[in-house]
N, C-alpha and C positions, 0 to 999 in steps of 0.2 A: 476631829477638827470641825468647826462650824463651817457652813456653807455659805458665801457671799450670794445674795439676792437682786435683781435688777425686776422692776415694776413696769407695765406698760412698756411689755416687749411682742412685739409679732413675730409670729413663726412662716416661715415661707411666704406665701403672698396671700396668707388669708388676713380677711381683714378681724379677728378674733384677736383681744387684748388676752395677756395672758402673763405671766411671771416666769425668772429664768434664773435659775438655782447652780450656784459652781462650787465644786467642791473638790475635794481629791480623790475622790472615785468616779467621778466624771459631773456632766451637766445634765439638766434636765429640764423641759419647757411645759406648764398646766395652765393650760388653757381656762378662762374665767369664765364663759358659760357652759362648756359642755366637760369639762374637765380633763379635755383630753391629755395623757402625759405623753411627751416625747422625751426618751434617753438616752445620753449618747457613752458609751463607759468608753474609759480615759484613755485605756490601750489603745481604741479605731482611731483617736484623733492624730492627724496627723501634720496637719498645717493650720493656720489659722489668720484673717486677714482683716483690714478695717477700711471699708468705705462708705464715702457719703450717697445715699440715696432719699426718695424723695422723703421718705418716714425717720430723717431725721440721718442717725447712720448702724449701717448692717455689718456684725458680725459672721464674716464667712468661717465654718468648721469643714477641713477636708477630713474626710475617713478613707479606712485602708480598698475598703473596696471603688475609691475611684467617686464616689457618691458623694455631696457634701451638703449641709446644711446652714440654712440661713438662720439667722435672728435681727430684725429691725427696730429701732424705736430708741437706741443707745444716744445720749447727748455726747457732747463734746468732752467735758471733761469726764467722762467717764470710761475714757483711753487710756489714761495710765494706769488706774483700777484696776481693770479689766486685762490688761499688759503683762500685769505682775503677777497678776492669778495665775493667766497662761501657763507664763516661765515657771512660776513656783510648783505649779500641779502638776501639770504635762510637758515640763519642757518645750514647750514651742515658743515661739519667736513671734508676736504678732506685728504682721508687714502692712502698713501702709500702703493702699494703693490710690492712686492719684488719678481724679476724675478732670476731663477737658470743659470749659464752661464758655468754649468760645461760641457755641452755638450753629457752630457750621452745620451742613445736609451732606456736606460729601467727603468721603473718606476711606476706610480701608475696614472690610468685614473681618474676621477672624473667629474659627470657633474654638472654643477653649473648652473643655470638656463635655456637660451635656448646655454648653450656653453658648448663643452668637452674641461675638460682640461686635462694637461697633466705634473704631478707633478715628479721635482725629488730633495728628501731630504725639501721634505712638500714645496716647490716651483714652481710656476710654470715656467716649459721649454715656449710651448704654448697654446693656445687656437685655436679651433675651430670652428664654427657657425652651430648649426644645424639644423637652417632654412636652410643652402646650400646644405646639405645633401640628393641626390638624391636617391641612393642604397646604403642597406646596405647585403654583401654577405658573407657569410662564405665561403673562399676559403683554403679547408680542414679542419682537425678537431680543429686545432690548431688557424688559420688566420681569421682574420675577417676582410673585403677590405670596404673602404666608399670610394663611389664614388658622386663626389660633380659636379654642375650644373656649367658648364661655364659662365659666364659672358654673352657673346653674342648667348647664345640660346634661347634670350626673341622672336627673331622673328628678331633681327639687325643683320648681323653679324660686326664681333670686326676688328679695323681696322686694317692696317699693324704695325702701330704704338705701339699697343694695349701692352701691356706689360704682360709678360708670368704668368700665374698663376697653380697652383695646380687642379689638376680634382681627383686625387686619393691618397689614403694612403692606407697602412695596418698595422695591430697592432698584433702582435704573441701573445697568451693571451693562455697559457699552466696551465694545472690542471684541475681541480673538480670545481663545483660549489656546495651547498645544497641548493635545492630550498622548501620552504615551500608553502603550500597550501593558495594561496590568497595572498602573502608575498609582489608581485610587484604590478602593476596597467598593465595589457594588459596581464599578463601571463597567462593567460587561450588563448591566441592566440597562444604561443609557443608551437610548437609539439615536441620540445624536453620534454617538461615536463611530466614527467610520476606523479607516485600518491606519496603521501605529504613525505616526509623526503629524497626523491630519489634522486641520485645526478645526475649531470647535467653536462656538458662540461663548462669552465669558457668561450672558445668564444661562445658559442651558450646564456650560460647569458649575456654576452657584447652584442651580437648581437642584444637579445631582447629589451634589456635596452635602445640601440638606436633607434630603430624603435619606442618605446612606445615614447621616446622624441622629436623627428626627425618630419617633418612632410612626413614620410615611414606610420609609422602603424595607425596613427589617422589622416586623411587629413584635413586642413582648407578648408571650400567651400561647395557648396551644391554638394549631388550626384545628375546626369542629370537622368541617366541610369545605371542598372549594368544588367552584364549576370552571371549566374552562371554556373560553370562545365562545360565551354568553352574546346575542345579537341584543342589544342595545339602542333602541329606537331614538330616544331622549336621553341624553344627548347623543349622536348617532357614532356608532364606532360597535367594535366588538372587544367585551373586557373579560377578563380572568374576576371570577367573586372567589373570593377569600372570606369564609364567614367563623368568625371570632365568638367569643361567650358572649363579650360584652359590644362588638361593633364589626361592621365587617368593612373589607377592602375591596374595590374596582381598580385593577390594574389594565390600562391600558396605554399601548404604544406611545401614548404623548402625557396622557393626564393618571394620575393616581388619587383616590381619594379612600378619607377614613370616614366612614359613617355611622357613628355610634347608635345603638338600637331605639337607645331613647328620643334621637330625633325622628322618627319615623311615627308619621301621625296616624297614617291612614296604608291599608293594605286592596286592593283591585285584583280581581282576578276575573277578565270577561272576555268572552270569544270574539276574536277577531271580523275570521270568517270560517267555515269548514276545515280550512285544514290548518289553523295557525291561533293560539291564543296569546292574549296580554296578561303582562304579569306588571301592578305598576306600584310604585313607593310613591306613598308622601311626604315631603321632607316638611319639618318644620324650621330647618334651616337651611336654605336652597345651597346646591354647590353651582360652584363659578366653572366657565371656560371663558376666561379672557375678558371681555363686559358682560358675557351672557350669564345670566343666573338660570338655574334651573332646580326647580323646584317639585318637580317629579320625575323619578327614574319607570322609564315604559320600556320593559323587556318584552320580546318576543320568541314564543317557542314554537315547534312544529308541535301540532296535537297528537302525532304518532310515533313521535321520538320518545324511548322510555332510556332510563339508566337505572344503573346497578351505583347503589353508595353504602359507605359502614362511616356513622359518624367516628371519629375521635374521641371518646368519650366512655364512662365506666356506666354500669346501670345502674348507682345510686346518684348519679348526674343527671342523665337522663330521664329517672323516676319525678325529678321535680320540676319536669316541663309538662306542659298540658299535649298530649297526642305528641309526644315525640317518641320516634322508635330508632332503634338500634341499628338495623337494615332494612331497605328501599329497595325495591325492585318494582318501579311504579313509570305510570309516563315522567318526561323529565319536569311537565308544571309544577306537578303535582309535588314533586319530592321539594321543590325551592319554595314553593308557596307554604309548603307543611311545614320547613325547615325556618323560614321566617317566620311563621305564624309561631312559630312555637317560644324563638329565641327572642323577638321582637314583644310577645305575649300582646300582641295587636289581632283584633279579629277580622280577618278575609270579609270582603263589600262583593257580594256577588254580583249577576246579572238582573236578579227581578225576575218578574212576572210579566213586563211587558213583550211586547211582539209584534214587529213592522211586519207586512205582506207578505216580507218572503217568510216568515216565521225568526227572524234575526232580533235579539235582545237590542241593537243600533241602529239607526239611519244613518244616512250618507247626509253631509251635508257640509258646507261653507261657511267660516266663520270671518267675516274682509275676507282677504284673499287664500286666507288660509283650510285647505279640504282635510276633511276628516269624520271619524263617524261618532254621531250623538246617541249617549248611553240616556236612557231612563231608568233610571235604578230608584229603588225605595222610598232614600232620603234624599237622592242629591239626583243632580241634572250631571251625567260626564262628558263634556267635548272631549277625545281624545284625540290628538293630532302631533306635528310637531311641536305646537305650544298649548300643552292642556291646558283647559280651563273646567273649575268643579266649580255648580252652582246647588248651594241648600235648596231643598226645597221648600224651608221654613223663611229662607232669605228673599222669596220671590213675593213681590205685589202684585205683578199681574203678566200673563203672556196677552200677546197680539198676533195675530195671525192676517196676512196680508199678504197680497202680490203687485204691490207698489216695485218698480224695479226699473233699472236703465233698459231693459229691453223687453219691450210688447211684444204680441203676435201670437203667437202657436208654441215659442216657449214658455215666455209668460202664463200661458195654459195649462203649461203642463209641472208646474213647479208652485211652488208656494215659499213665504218668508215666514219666520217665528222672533218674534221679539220679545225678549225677558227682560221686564224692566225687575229688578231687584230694591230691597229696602232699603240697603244699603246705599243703594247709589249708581252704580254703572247701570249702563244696558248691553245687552248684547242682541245680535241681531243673526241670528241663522238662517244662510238662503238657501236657492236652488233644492229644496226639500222636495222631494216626489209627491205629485197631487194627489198618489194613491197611498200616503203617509199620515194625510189630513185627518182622517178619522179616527184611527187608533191612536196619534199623540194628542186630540181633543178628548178622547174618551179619559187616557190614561192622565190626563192634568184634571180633567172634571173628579174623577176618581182618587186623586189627590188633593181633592178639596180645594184649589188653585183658580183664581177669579180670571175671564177670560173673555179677550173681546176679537169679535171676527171682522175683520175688514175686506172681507172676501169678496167683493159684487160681480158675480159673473156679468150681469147687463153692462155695467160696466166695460168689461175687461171687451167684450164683445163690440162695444160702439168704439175703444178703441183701436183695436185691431182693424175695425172697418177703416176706420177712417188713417189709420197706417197707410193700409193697403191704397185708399185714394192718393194720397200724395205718392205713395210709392207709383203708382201710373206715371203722375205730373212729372214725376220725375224722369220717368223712363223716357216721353215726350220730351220732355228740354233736352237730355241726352241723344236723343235722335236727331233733334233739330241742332244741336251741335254737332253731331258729326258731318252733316252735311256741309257744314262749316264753320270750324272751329275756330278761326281766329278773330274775328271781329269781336274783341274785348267788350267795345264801348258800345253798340249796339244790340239790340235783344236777337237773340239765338232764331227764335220764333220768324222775326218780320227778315233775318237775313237768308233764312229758309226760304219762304213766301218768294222774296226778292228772285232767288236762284229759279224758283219754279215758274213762276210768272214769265220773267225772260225768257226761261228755252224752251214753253210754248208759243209765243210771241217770233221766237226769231226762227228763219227757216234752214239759215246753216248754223251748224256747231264750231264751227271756224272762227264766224263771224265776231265774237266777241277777242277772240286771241287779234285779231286783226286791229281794232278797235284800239286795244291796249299797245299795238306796234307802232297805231299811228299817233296816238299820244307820246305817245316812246319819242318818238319821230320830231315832234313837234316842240317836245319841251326840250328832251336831252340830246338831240343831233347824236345821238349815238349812232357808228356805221351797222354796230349788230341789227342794233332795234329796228336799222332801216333795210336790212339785207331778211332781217324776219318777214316784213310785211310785205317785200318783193311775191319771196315762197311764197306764202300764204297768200299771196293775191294772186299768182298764179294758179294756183289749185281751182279757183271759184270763186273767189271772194272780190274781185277787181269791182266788178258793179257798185257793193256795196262800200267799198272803200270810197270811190268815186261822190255817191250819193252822199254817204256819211260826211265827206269834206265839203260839199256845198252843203249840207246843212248847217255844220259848224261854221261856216263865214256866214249864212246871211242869218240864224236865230241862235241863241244859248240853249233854247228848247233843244234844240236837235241835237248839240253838244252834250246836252243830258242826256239823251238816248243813248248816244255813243258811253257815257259813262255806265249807265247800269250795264250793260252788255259787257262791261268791262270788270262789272260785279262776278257776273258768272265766269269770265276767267279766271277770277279770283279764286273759283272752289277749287279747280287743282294745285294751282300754284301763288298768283300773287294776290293775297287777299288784304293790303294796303291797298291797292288800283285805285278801288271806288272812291277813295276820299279825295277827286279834285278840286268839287264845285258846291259850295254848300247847298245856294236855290237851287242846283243844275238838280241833285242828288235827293233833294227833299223833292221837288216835284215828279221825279219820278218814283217814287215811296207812291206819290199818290195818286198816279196814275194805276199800275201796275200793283200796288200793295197798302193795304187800308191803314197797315202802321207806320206811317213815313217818320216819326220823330226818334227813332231809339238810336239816334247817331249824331251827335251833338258835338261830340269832341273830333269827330272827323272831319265836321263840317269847317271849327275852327281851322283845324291845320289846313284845310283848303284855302280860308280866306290868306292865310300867309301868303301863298303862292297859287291866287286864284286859277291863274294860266297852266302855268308849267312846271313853276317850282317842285312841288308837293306830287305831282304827277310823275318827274324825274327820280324823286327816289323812289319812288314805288316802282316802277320798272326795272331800276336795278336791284332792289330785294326780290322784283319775279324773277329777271334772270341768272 
């Protein structure tokens, strides 16, 4: 019997036009450029289904093994065609399924064999494939992010033509889960799972749910190698590697990732320090933790840690990697970097030829806030740190070298800045670099043919140090003259100093001024204290001068102002308001007694409120 023909049909989600042939020995799909055939004999079919997607509408084929195949590109009326074939060939029944087109965001997941769907009002909105399904991360406690394999990361890349596709989603997935004991398949992997009736975050169950489905938590393929308890610098944690033919796995405690070999640009292997090497990945497509991308994996080993391995593997597998062998009995770098190098087919970036003071292929140094140590290598500049950065060395226009910096002195001296301006665009700017650094990173950029300009002027750097160090005096001086007396805000530190020293040469008891300030006390506020203080203290010694002080104060203000400044130096232990009785009382004695009489202006105001007494009264009670 003739075989029915349908034109301008797609096979799965590639975008390849292609023909789809039905017949009673089954179906068959040949693709129009490269010809590929796909065939499905009659027996496997087993179900068969009709819906609308965006290429118009797809013919779903279930087969016996659970697997089933798509075909897209079908019009409308070519459902009851296509209906009767079914029935007449294969006996099957093609079902109708009914797509939601209200356009809601929120709804109810469900996975349906190897596909999530995604229901609203028991409809499906869409479908997802999670064979595509590269990571699955929880980004916060609420978010769960699936991040899906581009198209052309097989090893091709996708042309300009290529038509854009999805790489990520996220699903907000809010509430509780209750998880029982045994309940899922893989959940003895989830460490959210505490002990049986406990509850659980509903993303951290979605999350699980995928990866048990996904090929995330159960990989198809043989394991080559695995490492355990891998110290993981970037992003920071300790993972299990799983290394696969075609991509290898990082499992750890929170985050799992699939990293196919073909995304890996760039391969590092450089000595830390004496006892610890790095081992680092380039991703040409960064993995996620949450908003952070990270775009290089920086492993860490002990340089004297060796292991024992036997890959997975036959030796006509192994015959067709370059320096791969059969069994290791090597330090443990050595076996991972060999093992990648070999299955990645990426060539190891050593350390160079360069050499900082201590004899170290890196420097120490600061990129912003961030420390870590700067490689010189061959072709590229490597900051390695918590956020590596790699700079070409074909990409650089010019370095600068400088000790411009927030802090002069003697550190300033002893460190230097490097600034890479690139062609590209950024700059970068590496600090705090040891002074004794300077010559071997100038030789080794002169030696890479690298234009360079030095900003370095010790004269410089020396006249300001000097002149640091002069203010740093001025300053220890005003400090001094403020402790003597610290509170006098509005007047200068300096002439209130002066003031205190002048008077208690000038006066011949130390009393004298506390007496001064009792009989102000006395006079403005009638207080009984203020007047039972100046009793004491006049009987000690001081009655004379009490006596004298109160006929001055009646017959001149001159003499009123003596008694004020004296009332200055009481102020150094305790009430340092006093002096602001009198304005002329206070400036006249500035200028007797002190060559800076003006640095109190605002005290003098609040005298004139309450020339007499007022201003005087509160000052006695904040002395006592």
């Amino acid at each position: 019997m003739s075989a029915t023909q349908f034109d301008r049909i797609y096979h799965g989600l590639a975008p390849e036009v292609g023909k789809l042939r039905v017949a009673t020995s089954g179906m068959a799909w040949k693709g129009e450029e490269n010809e590929a055939v796909t065939a499905i004999p009659a027996d496997e079919i087993k179900w068969a289904q009709w819906i609308r997607v965006a290429r118009n509408f797809q013919l779903r084929v279930g087969l016996k093994d659970r697997r089933r195949e798509t075909f897209d590109g079908f019009l409308r009326e070519d459902h009851d065609k296509l209906a009767s074939l079914l029935k007449q060939h294969f006996g099957v029944t093609l079902e109708v399924k009914d797509v939601t087109f209200k356009g809601w965001n929120w709804g109810v997941t469900d996975i349906q064999g190897q596909d999530l769907a995604f229901l609203v009002s028991n409809k499906t909105a869409f479908e997802l494939p999670l064979k595509q399904v590269a990571n699955s991360n929880i980004a916060g406690r609420t978010e769960v992010s699936l991040e899906f394999v581009p198209s052309g990361s097989g090893g091709k890349k996708a042309s300009r033509n290529a038509p854009d596709e999805m790489v990520e989603i996220r699903f907000y997935v809010p509430g509780t889960h209750t998880k029982l004991r045994g309940s899922d398949a893989g959940s003895q992997k989830s460490d959210a799972e505490d002990e049986d009736g406990e509850e659980v975050s509903a993303a951290q169950a979605f999350h699980d749910a995928i990866k048990d489905k996904a090929e995330i938590g159960q990989v198809s393929g043989d394991l080559v190698l695995s490492f355990e308890e891998v110290l993981v610098l970037t992003p920071r944690g300790r993972y299990d590697v799983d290394m696969f033919l075609d991509f290898l796995r990082l499992r750890g405690k929170t985050y799992d990732y699939k990293i196919l070999y073909s995304s890996i640009s760039r391969l590092f292997l450089l000595p830390k320090d004496d006892q610890h090497v790095l081992f680092i990945l380039g991703l040409s497509t960064p993995i996620r933790q949450g908003q952070t991308r990270y775009q290089y994996l920086v492993m860490q080993f002990a340089r004297e840690e060796e292991t024992t391995a036997e890959l997975n593997m036959i030796e006509e597998e192994i015959a067709k990697y370059d320096r791969l062998k059969k069994n290791y009995e090597d330090p443990t770098f050595e076996v991972v970097s060999g093992v990648f190098r070999a299955l990645s087919k990426k060539k190891i970036i050593g350390s160079g030829t360069f050499q900082s003071r201590d004899g170290h292929p890196g420097i120490k140094a600061n990129l912003k806030a961030v420390q870590g140590d700067l490689f010189m290598l061959e072709k590229y500049i490597f900051f390695v740190s918590k956020q590596p950065t790699l700079i070409e060395l074909s990409d650089i226009h010019q370095c600068v070298f400088s000790r411009v910096g927030a802090s002069m002195g003697a550190s300033a001296a002893r460190t230097f800045d490097l600034k890479i301006v690139t062609k590209s665009g950024p700059e970068y700017t590496f600090t705090s670099i040891n002074k004794e650094e300077h010559e071997p990173v100038e030789m080794y950029l002169k030696d890479k043919k690298v234009k360079i300009k030095n900003e370095m002027v010790a004269d410089v750097d020396m006249i300001l140090a000097a002149g640091g160090g002069d203010s740093d005096e001025e300053m220890q001086s005003v400090a001094s003259s403020g402790d003597e007396q610290p509170k006098p805000r509005l007047g200068g530190d300096d002439d209130d100093s002066e003031e205190d020293e002048d008077f208690q040469a000038s006066s011949s008891d130390a009393g004298s001024p506390t007496e001064s300030d009792s009989e102000s006390g006395e006079g403005v506020t009638a207080s009984d204290a203020s007047g039972d203080r100046e009793l004491a203290k006049a009987a000690k010694g001081g009655k004379k001068k009490l006596s004298k002080k109160k006929a001055k104060a009646e017959a001149d203000g001159s003499d009123a102002e003596e008694d004020e400044p004296k009332k200055k130096p009481a102020a150094k232990p305790k009430p340092k308001p006093k002096p602001k009785k009198k304005d002329n009382d206070a400036m006249d004695i500035d200028d007797d007694e002190k060559p800076k009489p003006k640095p109190k202006p605002k005290p003098k105001a609040k005298a004139k409120e309450g020339e007499g007494d007022g201003p005087a009264k509160k000052k006695q009670k904040t002395s006592s």
